[in-house]
Structures are given as C-alpha cells and as structure tokens.
C-alpha positions, -999 to +999 in steps of 0.1 A: +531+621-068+516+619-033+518+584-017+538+573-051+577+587-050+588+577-016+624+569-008+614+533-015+598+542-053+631+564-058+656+543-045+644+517-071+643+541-100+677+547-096+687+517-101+677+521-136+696+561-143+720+575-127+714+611-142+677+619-143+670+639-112+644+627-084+616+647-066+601+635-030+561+633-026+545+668-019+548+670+017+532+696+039+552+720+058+529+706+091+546+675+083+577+685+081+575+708+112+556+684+137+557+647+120+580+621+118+604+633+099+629+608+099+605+583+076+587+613+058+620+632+048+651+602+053+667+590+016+698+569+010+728+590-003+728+572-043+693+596-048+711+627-057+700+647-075+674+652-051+647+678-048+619+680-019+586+689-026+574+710-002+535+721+004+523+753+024+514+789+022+527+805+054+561+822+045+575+810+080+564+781+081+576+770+043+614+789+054+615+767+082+606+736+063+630+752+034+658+753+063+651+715+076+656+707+038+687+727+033+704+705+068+691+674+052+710+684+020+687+684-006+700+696-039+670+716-049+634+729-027+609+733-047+573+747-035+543+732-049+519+754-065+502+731-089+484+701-067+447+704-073+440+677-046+409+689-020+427+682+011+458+706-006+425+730-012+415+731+023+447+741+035+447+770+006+481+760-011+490+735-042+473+748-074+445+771-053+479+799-048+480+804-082+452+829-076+477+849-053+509+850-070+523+881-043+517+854-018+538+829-034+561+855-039+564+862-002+566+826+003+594+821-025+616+850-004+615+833+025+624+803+014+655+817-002+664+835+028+663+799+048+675+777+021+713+794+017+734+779-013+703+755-022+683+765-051+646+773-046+618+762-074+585+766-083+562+742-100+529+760-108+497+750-134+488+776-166+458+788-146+429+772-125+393+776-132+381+804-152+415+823-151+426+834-186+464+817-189+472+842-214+475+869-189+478+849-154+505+827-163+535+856-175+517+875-147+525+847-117+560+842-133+573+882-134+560+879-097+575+853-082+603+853-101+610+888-086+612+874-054+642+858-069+631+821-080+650+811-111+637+774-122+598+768-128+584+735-138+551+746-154+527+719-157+509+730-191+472+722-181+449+742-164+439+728-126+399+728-122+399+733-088+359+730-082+340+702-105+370+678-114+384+652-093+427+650-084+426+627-114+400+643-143+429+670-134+457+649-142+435+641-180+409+666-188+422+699-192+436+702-221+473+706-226+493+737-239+533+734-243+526+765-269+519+784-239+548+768-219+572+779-250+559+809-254+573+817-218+604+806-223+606+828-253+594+855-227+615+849-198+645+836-216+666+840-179+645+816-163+646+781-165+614+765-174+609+726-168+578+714-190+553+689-170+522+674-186+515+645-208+552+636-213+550+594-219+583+588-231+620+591-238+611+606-274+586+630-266+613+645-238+641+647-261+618+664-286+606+692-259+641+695-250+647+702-288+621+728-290+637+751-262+628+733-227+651+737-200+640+704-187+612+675-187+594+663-158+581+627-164+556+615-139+533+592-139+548+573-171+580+568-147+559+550-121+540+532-147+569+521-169+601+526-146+619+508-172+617+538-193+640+557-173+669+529-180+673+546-218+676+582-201+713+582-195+719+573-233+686+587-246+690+623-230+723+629-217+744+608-240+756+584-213+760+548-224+767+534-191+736+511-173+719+526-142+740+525-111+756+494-097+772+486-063+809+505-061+799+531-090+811+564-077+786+583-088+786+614-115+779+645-121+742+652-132+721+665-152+685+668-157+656+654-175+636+658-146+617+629-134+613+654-117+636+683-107+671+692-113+704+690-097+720+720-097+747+714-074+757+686-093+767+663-061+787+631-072+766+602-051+779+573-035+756+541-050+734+518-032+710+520-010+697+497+018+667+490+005+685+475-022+709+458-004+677+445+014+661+430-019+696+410-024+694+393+008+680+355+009+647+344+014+637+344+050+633+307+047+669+299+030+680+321+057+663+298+083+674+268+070+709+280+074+706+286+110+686+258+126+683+273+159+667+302+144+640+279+123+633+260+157+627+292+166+601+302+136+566+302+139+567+274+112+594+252+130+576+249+163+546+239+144+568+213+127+585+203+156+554+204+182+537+177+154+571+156+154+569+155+194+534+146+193+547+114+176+576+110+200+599+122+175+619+149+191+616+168+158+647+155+148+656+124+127+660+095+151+644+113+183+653+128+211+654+165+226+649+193+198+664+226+214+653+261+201+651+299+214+627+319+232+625+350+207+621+370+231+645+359+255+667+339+238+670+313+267+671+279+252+636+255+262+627+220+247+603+207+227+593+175+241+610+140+236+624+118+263+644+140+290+685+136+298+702+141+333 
C-alpha cells in the first residue's frame, strides 16, 4: 500500500466506516529514524483504529521505530514481512525475511520490548520462491510467535522475489486460504488476519465465517472506497453511516482494511483535511473579500487591463487599492491620483 494509504487516503476512507481498522503505508525504519516524520508518520485523531506499518530488519532499529510509534499512539505496530518490492529487497526486509524467520523473531522481541501496552503484528506471505509453504509457513509462525507476537495477517500467496514484478506479485501466484485455515486450525491461540484476493464485503464476511480472525481488504478499498460504507452494517452489525462532524466515536472492531484495534480507543471525528474539502472555492472566497481578489494573480490582471483603459478597475473609475502579498502594504493600480 506504499504511496497509496497516506493520512490523506485514510482520512477519506473514514469518512465512509467508522469501525474497519486503518493501516499506514510501509514505511522504513530509516524513515522513521532520520526523515520527516511529522508528514511521514502525522494522522488526525478520527483514524483510530490505527496501525503503522513498519519496514526493517535491524532489531534496534525496528524497537526504536516501534517506540516512536508507541509516543505517537498508534493502536497496533505491525512489521512487514510480506513486501516483495526490489527496493524492500535491497534493504533485505519485506517478504525476502521470510527466509530467516529467527531474525524476525529477534526483530518481533524487540519490538515488544519498546512498544509497552501496544500490540505488535506480523504480516508475512505463505513462502517466497521455491520454498515449500507446507513446512515454511507453521515453521515461521511457531518462531516468531515464540518471540511473543500474537496477531499475523498472512497474505495467502506466495511472493516471487526474483522473475516477477511488485505487481505479477500482487496476481500471479496463486492463492491459498486452505493453507491460511489450516493454520488457524494449527495455532488456534493466535490470531490470523487473512490478506489476498479479498474484493468485497461478501467474500470478507464469508472468511470470517469460515474461522478468520480478521480480513484485510486492500487494493479493492482504494479502488472502490465506497465499499467500505456497508462495513459497519455488513460486518459488525452497525447501521449507523460512516462518521460525521460531532460523532463521538465508538469502540472498534476489525475487518481489517487493514489491521485491528485492539485497544479499542473511542475517536473524536473529523479531520482537517476534511474540514478543508468543506471550505469554498478559492474564487467564492475571493469574491467575498475584495481586497484579497485585488490582490490575486487574476485581479491584477483584471485590474491592470481596466487601468489600461482608464478605468481604475472599478465601475465608474478612479483609484483601485489592493495588497502587496507579501507585505501587505496597500499600492494602486493606476487611475487618476487624489491629494
């Protein structure tokens, strides 16, 4: 979901459920260490349930992006094992770890350690390349979930990390929820999230039927945000619409657009960005405030033609008075000069 679920993506989808939890973009623990954090990492408060996706494979270095998580009070971190993306490759983390599961173990344990009350996840592929999933996937799960990692969202394809593209990834390999059931049957203490294929509201409820903790829906959510407006009622049995301005929030649930809220955190509603998309048109707002369109790019180039013609840029003539934008000293624009 790289470059897809930013706060801007998320913001809107909540608009549309107030119960289906949220996941961030993958986002490298470089990134979170040394980038600009405040627009990588920043969400309004109506997201919860909230989880950040976080990419690495240095046990420090995910604990201390696990820790930055924790203080921005995310309800979930979850640790990307499942990305089959070359730059994710070249960094040796995403999908390529599931070849060391003691590794994401390690990893896993740290991140607990840093994390404190916050839950830590795991969302991993069946295999990659020519690895049996059979024997590698109840293999990676008794590892790290001995670390102590209780929640995995197991994308049921296998990743090809050498010969298909990110997207041939996403559509090629087939797809395997036996397998996926077959681990919950085998780890009935853990909580497994199903990922993969899922394109709507009826094909969620029905994994959820056959055992599934939870459903992650991606790229149908993007594609079809409106499908997420029948979650609520759909899934969780919640007739009331998406959230509006003044809702208090609830308690929620999961159906994993991606991710869970364990914590449950009742949200205020609202964000800024939608209070932004309410606000006027910049030109309604500018023809509200005179001095400001004077000020426009467009109204000195209407005014500057209405001077030309001895108009003043004003019915009858005479001075037309703007701002400097950068100064906001007054200045004229042409026409016949008073004492």
């Amino acid at each position: 979901m790289m470059d897809w679920t930013d706060r801007h993506c998320r913001a809107f989808h909540r608009r549309f459920t107030r119960r289906t939890a949220l996941y961030t973009e993958m986002v490298t623990t470089g990134a979170v260490l040394h980038g600009p954090r405040e627009r990588l990492l920043a969400y309004d408060p109506s997201e919860h349930p909230i989880t950040i996706q976080i990419g690495g494979s240095e046990p420090d270095a995910v604990a201390a992006a696990a820790a930055i998580g924790r203080d921005l009070g995310f309800d979930e971190i979850n640790l990307n094992v499942g990305c089959p993306s070359d730059r994710v490759q070249a960094g040796c983390f995403g999908a390529a770890l599931m070849r060391t599961p003691d590794l994401v173990a390690d990893c896993a344990a740290a991140m607990i350690a840093a994390a404190g009350p916050v839950p830590v996840s795991v969302k991993c592929r069946i295999g990659v390349d020519d690895q049996d999933p059979e024997t590698v996937l109840p293999a990676f799960l008794e590892t790290v979930a001995a670390a102590g990692v209780r929640r995995f969202a197991i994308h049921a394809r296998k990743a090809w990390l050498d010969g298909l593209s990110p997207r041939q990834n996403r559509e090629i390999p087939p797809l395997d929820y036996g397998l996926a059931r077959r681990m919950k049957a085998r780890f009935p203490q853990l909580s497994i999230v199903l990922n993969g294929g899922v394109d709507g509201l009826d094909a969620a409820a029905a994994h959820l039927a056959a055992g599934f903790d939870g459903v992650m829906i991606g790229r149908a959510a993007y594609q079809r945000p409106a499908l997420l407006g029948a979650a609520d009622r759909v899934i969780f049995g919640d007739p009331r619409p998406g959230r509006r301005r003044g809702d208090g929030g609830a308690r929620h649930a999961v159906l994993h657009r991606g991710g869970a809220g364990p914590r449950g955190r009742a949200a205020p509603d609202h964000s800024a960005h939608a209070r932004r998309l309410r606000r006027p048109p910049r030109r309604a707002r500018l023809a509200a405030h005179p001095l400001r369109w004077r000020a426009s790019a467009r109204g000195r180039a209407r005014v500057g033609r209405a001077c030309a013609h001895g108009g003043g840029g004003r019915p009858g003539g005479g001075r037309a008075v703007g701002l400097r934008r950068s100064s906001g000293q007054r200045f004229r624009f042409g026409g016949p000069k008073t004492p």
